[in-house]
Every structure is written in C-alpha cells, then in structure tokens.
N, C-alpha and C positions, 0 to 999 in steps of 0.2 A: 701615648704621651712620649715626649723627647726624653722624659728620666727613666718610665720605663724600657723602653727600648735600649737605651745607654747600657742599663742593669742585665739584659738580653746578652748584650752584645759584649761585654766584661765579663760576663760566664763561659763563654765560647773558650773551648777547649782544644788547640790545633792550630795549627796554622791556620790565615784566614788570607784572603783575596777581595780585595774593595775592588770595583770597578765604577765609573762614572761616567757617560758622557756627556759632554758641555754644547750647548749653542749658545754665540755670544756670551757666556759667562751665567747661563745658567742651565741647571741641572733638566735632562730630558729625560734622562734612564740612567737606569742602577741596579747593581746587582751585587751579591755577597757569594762568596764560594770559601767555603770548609775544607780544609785536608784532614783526613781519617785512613792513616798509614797511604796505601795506594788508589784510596778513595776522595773522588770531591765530589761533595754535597752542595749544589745550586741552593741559594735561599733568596727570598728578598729580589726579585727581579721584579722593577715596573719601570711601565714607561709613560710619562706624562699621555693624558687623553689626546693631548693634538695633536701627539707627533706616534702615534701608533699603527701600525702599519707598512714603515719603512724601513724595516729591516735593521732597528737599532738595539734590539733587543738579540735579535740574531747575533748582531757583530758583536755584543759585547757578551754573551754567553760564550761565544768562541774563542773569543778572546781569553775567557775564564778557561776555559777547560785546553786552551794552549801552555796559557801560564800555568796551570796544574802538572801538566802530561813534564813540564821543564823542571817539576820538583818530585818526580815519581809517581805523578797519579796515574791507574792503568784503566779508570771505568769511573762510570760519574752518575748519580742521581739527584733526585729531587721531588718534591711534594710539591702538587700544584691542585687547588680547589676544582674539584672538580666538575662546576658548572660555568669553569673559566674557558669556553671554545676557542676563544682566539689564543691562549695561551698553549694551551692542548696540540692545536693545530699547528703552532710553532716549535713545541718540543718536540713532537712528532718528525716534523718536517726537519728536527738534527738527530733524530734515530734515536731518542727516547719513545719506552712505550709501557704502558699501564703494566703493573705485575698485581695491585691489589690497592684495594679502600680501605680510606682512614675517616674517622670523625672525634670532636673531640668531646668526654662528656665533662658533666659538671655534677657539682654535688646540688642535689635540689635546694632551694632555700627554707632555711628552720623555721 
C-alpha cells in the first residue's frame, strides 16, 4: 500500500538516492539507493513489464552507484529474490555476485 510504504521509506536511516526514469512523462524504472557510511545498499529497483530488457535498469543503477562513489561510497549491495533471473542476470552482468540466502519468516497464525 502507498501508506505503508511512505512509513518504509520515513524509517530510512542515511542518506538516500531516488532515481526515476521518465518516457513521455511517465514512470518506466526506479530505484532507491541507501548510504551506510562508505556503503550503498540498492533497494526497490523495477522496471515496468514493457519496457524490460533495455538497459534502463542498468543505466539507472549506474547512475546510482556513480552518485554514491561522489558522496564516499566505496562498495555497494543489494538483496534481490532469488527466483528473479532476469534481475540476477543483470546484477551479475555490473559485478554483483551471490555471498548467501535470505527468507523471511513469519509468526504462524494463533
């Protein structure tokens, strides 16, 4: 939901990094980037289903981790679901690479 997310994104702790890019005046890709001392944390990166494929995700993660390296970041991560291939394929493809697995649990229901 638009409020939970707002409530997300009000908790962030750090410097942050919005990036967007626009065709015609609407939103195609986005992504969020975190400063944590000389660390940026990738968050939130999609790119609409029609426009996937072309390299907009690339340019605007690069983008991110230029604008970072100009406020002292020196190394950069990110969590990505891991049965996301094309994402995988893309991180991969700017020298990210797997160190370990995450899931998230839940408390059963009472």
């Amino acid at each position: 939901s638009r409020d939970g997310q707002a409530g997300i994104l009000q908790r962030i702790h750090g410097p942050t990094l919005y990036a967007v890019r626009l065709e015609r005046d609407a939103v195609v890709c986005a992504g969020l980037g975190v400063m944590h001392g000389e660390r940026l944390g990738l968050f939130d990166v999609v790119t609409r289903t029609d426009r996937r494929g072309r390299g907009l995700a690339r340019g605007l993660i690069t983008w991110l981790m230029q604008q970072a390296r100009a406020r002292g970041a020196r190394t950069d991560y990110l969590q990505v679901v891991g049965d996301n291939l094309g994402a995988i394929a893309l991180y991969e493809g700017l020298g990210f690479r797997r160190i370990y697995h995450y899931w998230y649990r839940m408390q059963p229901p009472r």
